[in-house]
N, CA, C and O atoms as CSV, one atom per row, in Angstrom:
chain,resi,resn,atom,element,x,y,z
A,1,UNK,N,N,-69.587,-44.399,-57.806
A,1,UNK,CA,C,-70.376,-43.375,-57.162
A,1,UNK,C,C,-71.716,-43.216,-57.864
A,1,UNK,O,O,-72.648,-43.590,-57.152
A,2,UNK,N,N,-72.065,-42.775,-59.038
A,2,UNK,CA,C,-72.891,-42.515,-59.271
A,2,UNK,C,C,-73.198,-41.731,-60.650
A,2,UNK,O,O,-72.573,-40.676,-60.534
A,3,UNK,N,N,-73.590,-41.733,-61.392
A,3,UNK,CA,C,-73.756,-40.459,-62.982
A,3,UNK,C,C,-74.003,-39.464,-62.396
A,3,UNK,O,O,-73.505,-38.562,-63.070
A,4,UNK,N,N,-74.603,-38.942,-61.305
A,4,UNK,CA,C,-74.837,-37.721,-60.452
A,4,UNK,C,C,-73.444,-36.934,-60.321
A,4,UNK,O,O,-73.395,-35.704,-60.276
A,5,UNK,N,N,-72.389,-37.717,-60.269
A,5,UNK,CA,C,-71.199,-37.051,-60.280
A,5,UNK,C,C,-70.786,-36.244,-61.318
A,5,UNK,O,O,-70.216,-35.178,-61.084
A,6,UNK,N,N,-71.013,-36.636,-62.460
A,6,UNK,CA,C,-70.714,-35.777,-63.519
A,6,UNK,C,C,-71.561,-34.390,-64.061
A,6,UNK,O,O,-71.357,-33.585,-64.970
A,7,UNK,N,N,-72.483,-34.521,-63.152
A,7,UNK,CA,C,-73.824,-33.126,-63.148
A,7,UNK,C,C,-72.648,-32.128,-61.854
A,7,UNK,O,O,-72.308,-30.991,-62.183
A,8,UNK,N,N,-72.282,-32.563,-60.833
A,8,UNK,CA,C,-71.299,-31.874,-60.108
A,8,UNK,C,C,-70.367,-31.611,-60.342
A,8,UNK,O,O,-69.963,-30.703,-59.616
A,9,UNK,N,N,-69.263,-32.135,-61.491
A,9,UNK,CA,C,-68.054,-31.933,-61.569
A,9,UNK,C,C,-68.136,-31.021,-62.832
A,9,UNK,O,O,-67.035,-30.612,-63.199
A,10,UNK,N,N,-69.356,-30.556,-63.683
A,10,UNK,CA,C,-69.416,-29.957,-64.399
A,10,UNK,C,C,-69.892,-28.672,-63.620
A,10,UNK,O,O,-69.251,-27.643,-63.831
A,11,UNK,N,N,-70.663,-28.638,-62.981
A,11,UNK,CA,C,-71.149,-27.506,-62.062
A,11,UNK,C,C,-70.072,-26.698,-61.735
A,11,UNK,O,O,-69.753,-25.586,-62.157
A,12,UNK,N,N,-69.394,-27.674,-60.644
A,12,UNK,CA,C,-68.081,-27.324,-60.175
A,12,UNK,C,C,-67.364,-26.189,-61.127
A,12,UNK,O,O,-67.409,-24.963,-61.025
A,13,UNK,N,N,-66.785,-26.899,-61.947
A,13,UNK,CA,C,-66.378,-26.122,-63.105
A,13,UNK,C,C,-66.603,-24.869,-63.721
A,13,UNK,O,O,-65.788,-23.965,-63.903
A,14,UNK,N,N,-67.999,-24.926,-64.069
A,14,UNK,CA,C,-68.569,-23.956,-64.403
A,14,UNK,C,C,-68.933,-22.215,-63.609
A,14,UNK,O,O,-68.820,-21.019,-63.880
A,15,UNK,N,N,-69.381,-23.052,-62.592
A,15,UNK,CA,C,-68.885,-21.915,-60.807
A,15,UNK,C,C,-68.034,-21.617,-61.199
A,15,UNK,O,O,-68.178,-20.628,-61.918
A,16,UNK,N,N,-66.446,-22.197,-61.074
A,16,UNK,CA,C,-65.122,-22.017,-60.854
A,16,UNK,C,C,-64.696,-21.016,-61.901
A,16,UNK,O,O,-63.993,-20.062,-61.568
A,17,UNK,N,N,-65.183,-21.229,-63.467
A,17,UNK,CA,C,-64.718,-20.222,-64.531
A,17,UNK,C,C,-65.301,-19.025,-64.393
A,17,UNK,O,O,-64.706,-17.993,-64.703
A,18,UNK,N,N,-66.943,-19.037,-63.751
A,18,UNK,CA,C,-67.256,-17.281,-63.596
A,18,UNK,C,C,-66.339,-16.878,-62.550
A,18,UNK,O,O,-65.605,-15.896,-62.661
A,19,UNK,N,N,-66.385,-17.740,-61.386
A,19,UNK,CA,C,-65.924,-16.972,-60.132
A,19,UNK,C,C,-64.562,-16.573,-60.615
A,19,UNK,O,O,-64.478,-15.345,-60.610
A,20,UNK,N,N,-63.169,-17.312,-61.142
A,20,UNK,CA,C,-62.207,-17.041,-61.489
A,20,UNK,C,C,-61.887,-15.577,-62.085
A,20,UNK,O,O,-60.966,-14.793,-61.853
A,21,UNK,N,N,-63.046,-15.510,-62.977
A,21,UNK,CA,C,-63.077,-14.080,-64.027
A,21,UNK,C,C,-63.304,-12.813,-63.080
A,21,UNK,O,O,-63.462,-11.660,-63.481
A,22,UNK,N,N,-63.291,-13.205,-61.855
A,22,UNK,CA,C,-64.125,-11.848,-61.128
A,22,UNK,C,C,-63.199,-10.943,-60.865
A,22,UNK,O,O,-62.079,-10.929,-61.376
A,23,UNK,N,N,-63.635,-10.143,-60.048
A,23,UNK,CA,C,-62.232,-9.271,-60.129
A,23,UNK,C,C,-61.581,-9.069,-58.833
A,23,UNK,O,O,-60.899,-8.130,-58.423
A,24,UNK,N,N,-61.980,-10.258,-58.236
A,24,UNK,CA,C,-60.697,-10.684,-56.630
A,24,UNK,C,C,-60.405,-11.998,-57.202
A,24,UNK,O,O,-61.183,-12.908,-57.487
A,25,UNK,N,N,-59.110,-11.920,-57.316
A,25,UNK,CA,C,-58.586,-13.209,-57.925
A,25,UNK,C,C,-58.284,-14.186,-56.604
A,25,UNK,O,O,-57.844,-15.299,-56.893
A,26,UNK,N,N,-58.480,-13.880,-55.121
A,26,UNK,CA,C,-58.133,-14.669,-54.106
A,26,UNK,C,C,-59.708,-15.467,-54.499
A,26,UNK,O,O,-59.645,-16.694,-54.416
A,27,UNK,N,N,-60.803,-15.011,-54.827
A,27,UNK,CA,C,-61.724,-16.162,-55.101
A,27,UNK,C,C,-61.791,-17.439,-56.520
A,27,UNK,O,O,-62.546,-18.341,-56.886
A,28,UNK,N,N,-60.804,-16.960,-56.852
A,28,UNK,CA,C,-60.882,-18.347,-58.124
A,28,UNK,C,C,-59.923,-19.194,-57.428
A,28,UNK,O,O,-59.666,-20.204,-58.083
A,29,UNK,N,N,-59.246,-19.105,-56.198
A,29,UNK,CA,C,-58.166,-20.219,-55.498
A,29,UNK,C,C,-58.879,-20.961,-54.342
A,29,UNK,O,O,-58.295,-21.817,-53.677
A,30,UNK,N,N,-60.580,-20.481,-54.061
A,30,UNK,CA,C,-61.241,-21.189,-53.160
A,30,UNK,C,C,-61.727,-22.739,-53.814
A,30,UNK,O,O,-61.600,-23.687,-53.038
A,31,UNK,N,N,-62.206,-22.995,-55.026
A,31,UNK,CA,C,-62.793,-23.657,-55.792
A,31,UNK,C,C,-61.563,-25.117,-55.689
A,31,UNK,O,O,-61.919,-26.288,-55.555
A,32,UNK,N,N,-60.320,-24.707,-55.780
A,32,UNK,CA,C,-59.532,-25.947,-56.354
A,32,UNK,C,C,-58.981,-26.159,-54.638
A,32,UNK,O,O,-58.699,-27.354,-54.555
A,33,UNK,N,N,-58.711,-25.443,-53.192
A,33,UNK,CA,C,-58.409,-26.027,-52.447
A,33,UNK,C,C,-59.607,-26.645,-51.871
A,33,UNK,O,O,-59.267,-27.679,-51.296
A,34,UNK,N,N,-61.101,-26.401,-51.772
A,34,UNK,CA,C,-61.892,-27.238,-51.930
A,34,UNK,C,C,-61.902,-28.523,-52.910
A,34,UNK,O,O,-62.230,-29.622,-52.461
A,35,UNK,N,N,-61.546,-28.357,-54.216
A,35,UNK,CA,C,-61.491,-29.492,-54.966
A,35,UNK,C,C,-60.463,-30.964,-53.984
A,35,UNK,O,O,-60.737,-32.152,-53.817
A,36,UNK,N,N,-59.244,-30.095,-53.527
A,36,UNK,CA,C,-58.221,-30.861,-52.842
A,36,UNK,C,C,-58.364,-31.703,-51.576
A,36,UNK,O,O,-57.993,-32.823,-51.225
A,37,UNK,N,N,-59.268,-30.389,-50.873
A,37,UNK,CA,C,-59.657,-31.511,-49.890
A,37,UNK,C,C,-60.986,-32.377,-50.374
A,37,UNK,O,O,-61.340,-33.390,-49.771
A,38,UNK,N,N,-61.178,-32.232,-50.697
A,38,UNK,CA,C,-62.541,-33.246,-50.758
A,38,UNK,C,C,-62.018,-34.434,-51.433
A,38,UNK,O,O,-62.436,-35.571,-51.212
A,39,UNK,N,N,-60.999,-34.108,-52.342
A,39,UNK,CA,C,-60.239,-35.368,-52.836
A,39,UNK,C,C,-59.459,-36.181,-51.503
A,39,UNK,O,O,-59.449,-37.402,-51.344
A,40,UNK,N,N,-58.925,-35.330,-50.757
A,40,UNK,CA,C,-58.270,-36.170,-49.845
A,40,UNK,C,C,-59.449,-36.723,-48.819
A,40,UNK,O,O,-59.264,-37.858,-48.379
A,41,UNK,N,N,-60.375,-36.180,-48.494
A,41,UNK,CA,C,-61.373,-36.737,-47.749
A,41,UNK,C,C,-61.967,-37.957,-48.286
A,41,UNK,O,O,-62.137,-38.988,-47.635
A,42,UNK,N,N,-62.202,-37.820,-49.230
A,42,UNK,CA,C,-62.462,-39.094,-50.169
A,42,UNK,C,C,-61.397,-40.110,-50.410
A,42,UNK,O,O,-61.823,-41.200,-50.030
A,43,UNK,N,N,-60.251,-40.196,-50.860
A,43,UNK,CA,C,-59.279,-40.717,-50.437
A,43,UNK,C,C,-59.219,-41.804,-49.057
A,43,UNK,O,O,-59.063,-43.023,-49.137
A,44,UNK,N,N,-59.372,-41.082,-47.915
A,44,UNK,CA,C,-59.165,-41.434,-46.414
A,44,UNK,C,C,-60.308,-42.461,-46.340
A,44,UNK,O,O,-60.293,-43.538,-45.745
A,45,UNK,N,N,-61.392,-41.866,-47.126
A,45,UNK,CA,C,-62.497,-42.769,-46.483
A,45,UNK,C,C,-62.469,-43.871,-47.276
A,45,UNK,O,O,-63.232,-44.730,-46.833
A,46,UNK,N,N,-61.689,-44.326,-48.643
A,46,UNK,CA,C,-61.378,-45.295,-49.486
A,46,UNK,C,C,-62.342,-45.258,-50.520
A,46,UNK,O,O,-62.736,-46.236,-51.156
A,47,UNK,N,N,-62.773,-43.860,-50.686
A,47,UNK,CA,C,-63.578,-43.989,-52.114
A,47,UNK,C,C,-63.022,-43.527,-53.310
A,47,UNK,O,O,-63.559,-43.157,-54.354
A,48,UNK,N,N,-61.883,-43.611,-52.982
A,48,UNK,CA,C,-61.020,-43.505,-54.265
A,48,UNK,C,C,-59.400,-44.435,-54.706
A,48,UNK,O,O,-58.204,-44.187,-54.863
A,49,UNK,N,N,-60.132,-45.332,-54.744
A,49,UNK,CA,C,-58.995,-46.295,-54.779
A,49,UNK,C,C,-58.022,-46.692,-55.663
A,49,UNK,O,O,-56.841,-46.844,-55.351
A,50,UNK,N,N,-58.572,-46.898,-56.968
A,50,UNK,CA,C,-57.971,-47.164,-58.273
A,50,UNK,C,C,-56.632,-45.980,-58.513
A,50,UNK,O,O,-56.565,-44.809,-58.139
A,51,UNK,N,N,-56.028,-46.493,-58.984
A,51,UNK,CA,C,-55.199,-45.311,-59.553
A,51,UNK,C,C,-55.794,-44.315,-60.267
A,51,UNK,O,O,-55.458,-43.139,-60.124
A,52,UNK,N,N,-56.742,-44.710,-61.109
A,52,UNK,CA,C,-57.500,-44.216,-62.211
A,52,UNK,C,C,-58.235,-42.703,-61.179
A,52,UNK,O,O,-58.226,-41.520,-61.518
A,53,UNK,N,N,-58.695,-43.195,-60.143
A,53,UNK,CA,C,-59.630,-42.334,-59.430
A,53,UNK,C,C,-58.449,-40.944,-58.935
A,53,UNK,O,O,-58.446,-39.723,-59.091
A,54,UNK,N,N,-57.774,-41.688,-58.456
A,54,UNK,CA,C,-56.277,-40.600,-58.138
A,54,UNK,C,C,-55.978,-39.374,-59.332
A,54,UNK,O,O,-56.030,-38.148,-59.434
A,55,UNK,N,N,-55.605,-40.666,-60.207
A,55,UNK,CA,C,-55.486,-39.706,-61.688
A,55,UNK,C,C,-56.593,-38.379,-62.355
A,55,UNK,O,O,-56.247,-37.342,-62.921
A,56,UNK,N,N,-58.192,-38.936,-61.998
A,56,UNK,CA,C,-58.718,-38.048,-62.131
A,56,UNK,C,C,-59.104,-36.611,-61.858
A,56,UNK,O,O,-59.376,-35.565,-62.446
A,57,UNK,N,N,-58.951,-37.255,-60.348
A,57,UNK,CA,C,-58.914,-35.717,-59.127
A,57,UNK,C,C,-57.899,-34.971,-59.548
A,57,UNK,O,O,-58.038,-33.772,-59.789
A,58,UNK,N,N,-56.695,-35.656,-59.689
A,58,UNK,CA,C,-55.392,-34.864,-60.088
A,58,UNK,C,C,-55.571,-33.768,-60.990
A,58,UNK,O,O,-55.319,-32.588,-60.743
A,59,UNK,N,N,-56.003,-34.221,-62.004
A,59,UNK,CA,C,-56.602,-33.918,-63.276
A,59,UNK,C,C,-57.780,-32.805,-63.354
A,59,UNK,O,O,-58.043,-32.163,-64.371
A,60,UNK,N,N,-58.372,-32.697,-62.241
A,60,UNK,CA,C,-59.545,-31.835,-62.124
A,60,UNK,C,C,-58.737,-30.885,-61.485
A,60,UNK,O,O,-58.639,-29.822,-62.100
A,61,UNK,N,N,-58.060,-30.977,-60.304
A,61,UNK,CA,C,-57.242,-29.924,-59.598
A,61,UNK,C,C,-55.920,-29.540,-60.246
A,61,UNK,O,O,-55.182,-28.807,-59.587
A,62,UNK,N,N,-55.423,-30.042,-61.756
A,62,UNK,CA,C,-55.151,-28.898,-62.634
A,62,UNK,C,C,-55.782,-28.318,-63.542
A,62,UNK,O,O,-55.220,-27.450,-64.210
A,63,UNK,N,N,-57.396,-28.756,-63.816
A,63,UNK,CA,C,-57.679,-27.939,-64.796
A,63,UNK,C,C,-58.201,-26.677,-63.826
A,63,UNK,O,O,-57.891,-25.564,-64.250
A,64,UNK,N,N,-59.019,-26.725,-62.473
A,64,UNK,CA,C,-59.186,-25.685,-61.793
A,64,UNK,C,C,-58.233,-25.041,-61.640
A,64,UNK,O,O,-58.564,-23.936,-61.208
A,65,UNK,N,N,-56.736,-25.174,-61.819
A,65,UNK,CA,C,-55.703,-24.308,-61.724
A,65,UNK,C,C,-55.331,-23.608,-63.105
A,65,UNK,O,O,-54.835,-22.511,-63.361
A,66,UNK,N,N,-55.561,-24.173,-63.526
A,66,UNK,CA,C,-55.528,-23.555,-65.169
A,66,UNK,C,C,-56.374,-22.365,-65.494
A,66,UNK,O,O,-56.148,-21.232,-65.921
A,67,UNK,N,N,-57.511,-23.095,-65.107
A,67,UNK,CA,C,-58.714,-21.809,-64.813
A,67,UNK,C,C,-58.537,-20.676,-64.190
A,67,UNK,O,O,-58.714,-19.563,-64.687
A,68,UNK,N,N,-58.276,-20.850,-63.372
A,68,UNK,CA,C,-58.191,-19.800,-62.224
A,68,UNK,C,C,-56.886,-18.787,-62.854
A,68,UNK,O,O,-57.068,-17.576,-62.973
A,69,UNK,N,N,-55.648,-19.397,-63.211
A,69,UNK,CA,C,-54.584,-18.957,-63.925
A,69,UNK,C,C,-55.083,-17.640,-65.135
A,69,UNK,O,O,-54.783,-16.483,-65.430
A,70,UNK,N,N,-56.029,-18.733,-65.547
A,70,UNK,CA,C,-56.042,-18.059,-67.086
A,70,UNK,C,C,-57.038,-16.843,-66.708
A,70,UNK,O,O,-56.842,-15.690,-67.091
A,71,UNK,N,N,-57.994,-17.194,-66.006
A,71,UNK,CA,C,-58.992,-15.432,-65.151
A,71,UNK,C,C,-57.372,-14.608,-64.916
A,71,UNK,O,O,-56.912,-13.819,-65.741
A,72,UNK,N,N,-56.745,-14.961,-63.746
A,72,UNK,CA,C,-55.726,-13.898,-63.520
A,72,UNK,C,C,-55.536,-13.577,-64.828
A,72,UNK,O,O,-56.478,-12.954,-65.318
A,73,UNK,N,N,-54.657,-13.792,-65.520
A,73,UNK,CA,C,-54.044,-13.374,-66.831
A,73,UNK,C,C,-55.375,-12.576,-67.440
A,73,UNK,O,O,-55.290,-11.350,-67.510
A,74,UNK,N,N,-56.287,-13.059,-67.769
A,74,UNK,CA,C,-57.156,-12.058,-68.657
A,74,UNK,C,C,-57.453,-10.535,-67.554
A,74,UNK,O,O,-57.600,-9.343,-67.821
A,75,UNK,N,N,-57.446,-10.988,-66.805
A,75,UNK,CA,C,-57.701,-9.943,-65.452
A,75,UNK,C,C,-56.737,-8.829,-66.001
A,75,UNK,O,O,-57.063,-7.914,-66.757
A,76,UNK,N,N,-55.257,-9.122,-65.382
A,76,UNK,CA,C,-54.393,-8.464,-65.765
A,76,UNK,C,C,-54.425,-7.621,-67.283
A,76,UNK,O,O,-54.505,-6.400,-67.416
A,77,UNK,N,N,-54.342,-8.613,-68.334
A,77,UNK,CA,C,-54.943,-7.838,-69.319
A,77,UNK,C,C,-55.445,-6.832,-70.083
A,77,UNK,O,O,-55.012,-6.152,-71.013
A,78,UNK,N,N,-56.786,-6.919,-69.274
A,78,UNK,CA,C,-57.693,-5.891,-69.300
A,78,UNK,C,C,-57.498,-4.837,-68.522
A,78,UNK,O,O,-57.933,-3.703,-68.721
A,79,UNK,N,N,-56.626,-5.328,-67.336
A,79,UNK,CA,C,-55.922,-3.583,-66.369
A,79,UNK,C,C,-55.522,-2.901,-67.541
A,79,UNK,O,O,-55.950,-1.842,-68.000
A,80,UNK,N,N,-54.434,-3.839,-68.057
A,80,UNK,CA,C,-53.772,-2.731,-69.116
A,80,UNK,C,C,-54.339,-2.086,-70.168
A,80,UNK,O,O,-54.125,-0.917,-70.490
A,81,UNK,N,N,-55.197,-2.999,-70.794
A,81,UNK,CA,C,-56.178,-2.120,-71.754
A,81,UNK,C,C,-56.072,-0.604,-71.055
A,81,UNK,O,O,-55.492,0.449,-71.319
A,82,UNK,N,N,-57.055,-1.151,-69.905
A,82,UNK,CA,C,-57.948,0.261,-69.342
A,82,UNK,C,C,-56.966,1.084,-68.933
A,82,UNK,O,O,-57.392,2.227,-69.098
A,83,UNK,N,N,-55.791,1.115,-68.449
A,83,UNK,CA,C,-54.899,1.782,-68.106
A,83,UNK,C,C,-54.071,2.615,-69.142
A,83,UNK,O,O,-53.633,3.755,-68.985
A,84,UNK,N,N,-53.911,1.529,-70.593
A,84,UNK,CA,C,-53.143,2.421,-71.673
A,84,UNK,C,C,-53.722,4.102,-72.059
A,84,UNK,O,O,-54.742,4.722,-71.756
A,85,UNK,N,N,-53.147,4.257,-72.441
A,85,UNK,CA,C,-54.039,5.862,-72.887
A,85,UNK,C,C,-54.485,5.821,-74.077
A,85,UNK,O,O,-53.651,5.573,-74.947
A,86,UNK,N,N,-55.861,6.036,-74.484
A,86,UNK,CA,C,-56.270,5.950,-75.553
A,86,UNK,C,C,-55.419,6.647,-76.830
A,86,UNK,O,O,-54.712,7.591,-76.474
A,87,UNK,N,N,-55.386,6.338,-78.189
A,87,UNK,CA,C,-55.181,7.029,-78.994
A,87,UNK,C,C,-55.465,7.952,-79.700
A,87,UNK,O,O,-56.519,7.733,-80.296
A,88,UNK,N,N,-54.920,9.122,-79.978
A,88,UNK,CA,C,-55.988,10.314,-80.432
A,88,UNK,C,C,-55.631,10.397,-81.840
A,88,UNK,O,O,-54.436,10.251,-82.098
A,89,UNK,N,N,-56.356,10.583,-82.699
A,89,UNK,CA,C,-56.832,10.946,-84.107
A,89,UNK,C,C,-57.289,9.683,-84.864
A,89,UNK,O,O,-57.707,9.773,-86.018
């Protein structure tokens, strides 16, 4: 494809970890079923042939899941912070 790819798949990424952190967690799950199809679109059209290429996408659509995971969890988190009752004295 191109070195241009790796200016996008870092982008990608980078989008994906603010958006994840936000505080609608249905938007950090847009990023990786986009990641999915575009892998399968790519796929179909045979630009991803090697195993290697398979392996990678794979690989990207768990670290976007990881991501997205780990926003929920800090999300949650921080409910509880804010929710505990402070301590007095």
């Amino acid at each position: 494809m191109g070195d241009w790819i790796w200016l996008v798949v870092l982008a990608v990424f980078g989008g994906h970890l603010l958006v994840s952190r936000s505080n609608r967690a249905w938007l950090g799950g847009i990023v990786p079923a986009l990641w999915l199809i575009a892998a399968i679109v790519l796929g179909f059209e045979g630009l991803l042939e090697p195993i290697r290429d398979w392996l990678m996408a794979a690989a990207g659509f768990v670290m976007l899941l990881v991501f997205w995971g780990r926003g929920i969890d800090t999300r949650r988190a921080k409910t509880r912070v804010d929710e505990s009752p402070g301590e007095a004295g």
